[in-house]
N, C-alpha and C positions, 0 to 999 in steps of 0.2 A: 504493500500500500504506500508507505512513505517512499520505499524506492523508486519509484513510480514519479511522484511527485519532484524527488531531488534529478531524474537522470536526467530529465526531461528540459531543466533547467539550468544546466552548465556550462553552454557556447562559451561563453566568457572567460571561460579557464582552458578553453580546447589548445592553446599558446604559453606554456608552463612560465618560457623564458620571458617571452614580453610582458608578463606578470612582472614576473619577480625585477624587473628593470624598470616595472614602473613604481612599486613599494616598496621598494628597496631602501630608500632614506629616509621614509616615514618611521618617528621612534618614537612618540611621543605617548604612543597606548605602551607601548615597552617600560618607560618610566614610568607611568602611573601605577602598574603590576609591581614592580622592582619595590617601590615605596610602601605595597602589603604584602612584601613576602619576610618571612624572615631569614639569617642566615644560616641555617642549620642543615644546612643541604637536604629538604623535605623531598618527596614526591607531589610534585605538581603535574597536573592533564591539561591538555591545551585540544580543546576541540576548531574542528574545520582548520587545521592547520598552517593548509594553504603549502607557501614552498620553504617553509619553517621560518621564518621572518624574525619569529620572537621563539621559538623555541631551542635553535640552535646556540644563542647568546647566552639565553637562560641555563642551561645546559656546562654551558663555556665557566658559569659562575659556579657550576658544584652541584647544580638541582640535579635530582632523576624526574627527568622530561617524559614522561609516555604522553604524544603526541597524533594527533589520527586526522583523517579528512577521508571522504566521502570519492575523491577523483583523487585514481591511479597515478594518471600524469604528475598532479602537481606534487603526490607524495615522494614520487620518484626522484624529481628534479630535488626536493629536500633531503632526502637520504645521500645522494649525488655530493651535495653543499656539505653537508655535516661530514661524509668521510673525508671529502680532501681539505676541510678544517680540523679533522682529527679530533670528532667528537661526537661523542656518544648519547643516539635519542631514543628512545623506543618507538617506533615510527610505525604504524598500524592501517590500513585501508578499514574503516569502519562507518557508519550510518550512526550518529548521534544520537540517534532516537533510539538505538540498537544497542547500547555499546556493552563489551563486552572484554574487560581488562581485567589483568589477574590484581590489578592496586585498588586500593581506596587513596583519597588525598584528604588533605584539608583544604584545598585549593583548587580550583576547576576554574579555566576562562574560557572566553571567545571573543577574538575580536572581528574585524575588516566587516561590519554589518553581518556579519552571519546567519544571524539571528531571524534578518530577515527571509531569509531562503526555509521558513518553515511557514508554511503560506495556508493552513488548513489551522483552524481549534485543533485538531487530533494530534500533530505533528507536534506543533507545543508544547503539549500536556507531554506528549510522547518525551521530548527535548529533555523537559523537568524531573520527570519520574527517572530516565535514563541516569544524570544527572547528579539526581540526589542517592542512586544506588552506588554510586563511585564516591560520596563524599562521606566522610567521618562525620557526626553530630557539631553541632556548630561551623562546621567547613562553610567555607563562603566561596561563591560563584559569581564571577567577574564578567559581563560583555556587554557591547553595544550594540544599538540600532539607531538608526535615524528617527528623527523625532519628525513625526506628520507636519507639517507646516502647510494648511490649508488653502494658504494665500499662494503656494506651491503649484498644490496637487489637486487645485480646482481646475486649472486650465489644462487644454494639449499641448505641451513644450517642444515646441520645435527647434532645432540649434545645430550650429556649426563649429565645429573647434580645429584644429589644425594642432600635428606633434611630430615629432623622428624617433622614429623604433628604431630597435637594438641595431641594425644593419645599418643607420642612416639616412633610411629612406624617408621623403615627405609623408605624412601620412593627412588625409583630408577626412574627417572623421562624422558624420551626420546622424544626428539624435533626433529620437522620437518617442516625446514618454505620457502614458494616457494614465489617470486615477478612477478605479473602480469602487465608487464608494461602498459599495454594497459588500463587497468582499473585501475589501481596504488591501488590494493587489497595485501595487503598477508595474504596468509594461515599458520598457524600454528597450524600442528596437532602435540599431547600429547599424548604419551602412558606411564599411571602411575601405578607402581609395588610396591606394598606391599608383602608381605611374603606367603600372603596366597588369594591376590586378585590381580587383571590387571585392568585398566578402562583407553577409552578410550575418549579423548574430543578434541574441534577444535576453532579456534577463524578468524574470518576475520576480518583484520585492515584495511583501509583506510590511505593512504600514500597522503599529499595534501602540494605542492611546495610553499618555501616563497611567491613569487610572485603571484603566483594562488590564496594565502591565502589575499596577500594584494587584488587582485581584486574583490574575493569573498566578503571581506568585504564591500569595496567601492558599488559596487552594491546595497548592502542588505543594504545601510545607514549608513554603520558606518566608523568613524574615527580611522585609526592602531595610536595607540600610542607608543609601542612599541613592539620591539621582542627579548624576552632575550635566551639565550643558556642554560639557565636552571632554577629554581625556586632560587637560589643564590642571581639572576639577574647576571650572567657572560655573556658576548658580545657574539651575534650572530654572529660563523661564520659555513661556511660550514662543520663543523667537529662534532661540536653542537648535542649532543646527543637526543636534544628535541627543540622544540618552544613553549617558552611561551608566549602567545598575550594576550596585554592588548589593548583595543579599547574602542570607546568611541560612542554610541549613534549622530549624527548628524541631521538626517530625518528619 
């Protein structure tokens, strides 16, 4: 069922490397993390992994990293990074909503929107329950999603951007992103031009209200700690480009 849901939604990673060359010097969700771990060299999980961004560093410090994502690709190109850094991750192909690790932590994250890519009530709860069976009682669970911004996600956004992929090439980049209020999805389809190629890819997000977020958690056992406006830790208000939730294990 949820496989279903996530396979269907990955274009966006089908290019492991021009990923990881576009997030690559994004570090600032990395020090928010660092600032609630402690040094004791614990077991930390890092769900949706991506091409290890933040768990290969973390790792670098002493942590034992058991680390997972959903797509093969971008697992791979992580395991790749971390052996010829000479370091050691537990690196797993696993469904979040699935998971199945031999560790408990006190610590569990997600970052890069993840959060969003659970696009049904079912997958969520799914998310949580998986979630809170890898954490120790009072463990606390770390990720973000973009915060709805209505004044956003009422209209169709149409746009243009222009960049250079890893090779150098121009790349001419054409967005298309519709808001379904009813299922609080958005579509954002991509059509990318190179000089001598087109390709076309699509992503659906998952758009989920502070409040909703506070009840989902309560539900699924856990304690909201906080909610900050972006990985800075700047206040939460309606304008707030993102939600970062830190919670806490209770039941």
């Amino acid at each position: 069922m949820y496989q279903n849901e996530f396979s269907g939604n990955l274009e966006k990673y089908e290019n492991p490397i021009e990923y990881d060359v576009i997030h690559n010097n994004y570090n600032v969700d990395l020090y928010f993390i660092e600032s609630l771990l402690s040094k004791n060299n614990d077991t930390i999980i890092e769900l949706a992994c991506g091409t290890g961004r933040l768990a290969i560093p973390l790792a670098k410090q002493g942590f034992n990293v058991y680390a997972v994502d959903i797509h093969e690709g971008m697992l791979q190109l992580a395991i790749e990074k971390a052996k010829k850094q000479n370091v050691h991750v537990h690196f797993s192909v696993q469904d979040c909503t699935q998971l199945q690790l031999p560790v408990s932590s006190n610590f569990i994250y997600m970052t890069g929107n993840a959060f969003q890519h659970f696009l049904s009530n079912e997958s969520q709860n799914a998310l949580f329950q998986s979630v809170k069976k890898h954490l120790q009682p009072g463990g606390e669970f770390v990720f973000d999603t973009r915060n709805a911004l209505l004044s956003e996600l009422s209209i169709v956004d149409e746009y243009e951007e222009s960049s250079v992929n890893s090779k150098g090439e121009k790349l001419t980049i054409q967005h298309r992103e519709e808001f379904d209020p009813i299922t609080q999805v958005l579509t954002c389809r991509t059509i990318n031009k190179l000089e001598h190629a087109t390709f076309e890819d699509s992503i659906r997000l998952r758009y989920t209200y502070p409040m909703e977020m506070k009840r989902l958690l309560e539900q699924n056992g856990f304690e909201l700690l906080h909610i900050y406006g972006s990985w800075n830790k700047s206040d939460f208000t309606k304008d707030s480009p993102a939600m970062i939730v830190h919670a806490r294990l209770i039941k």
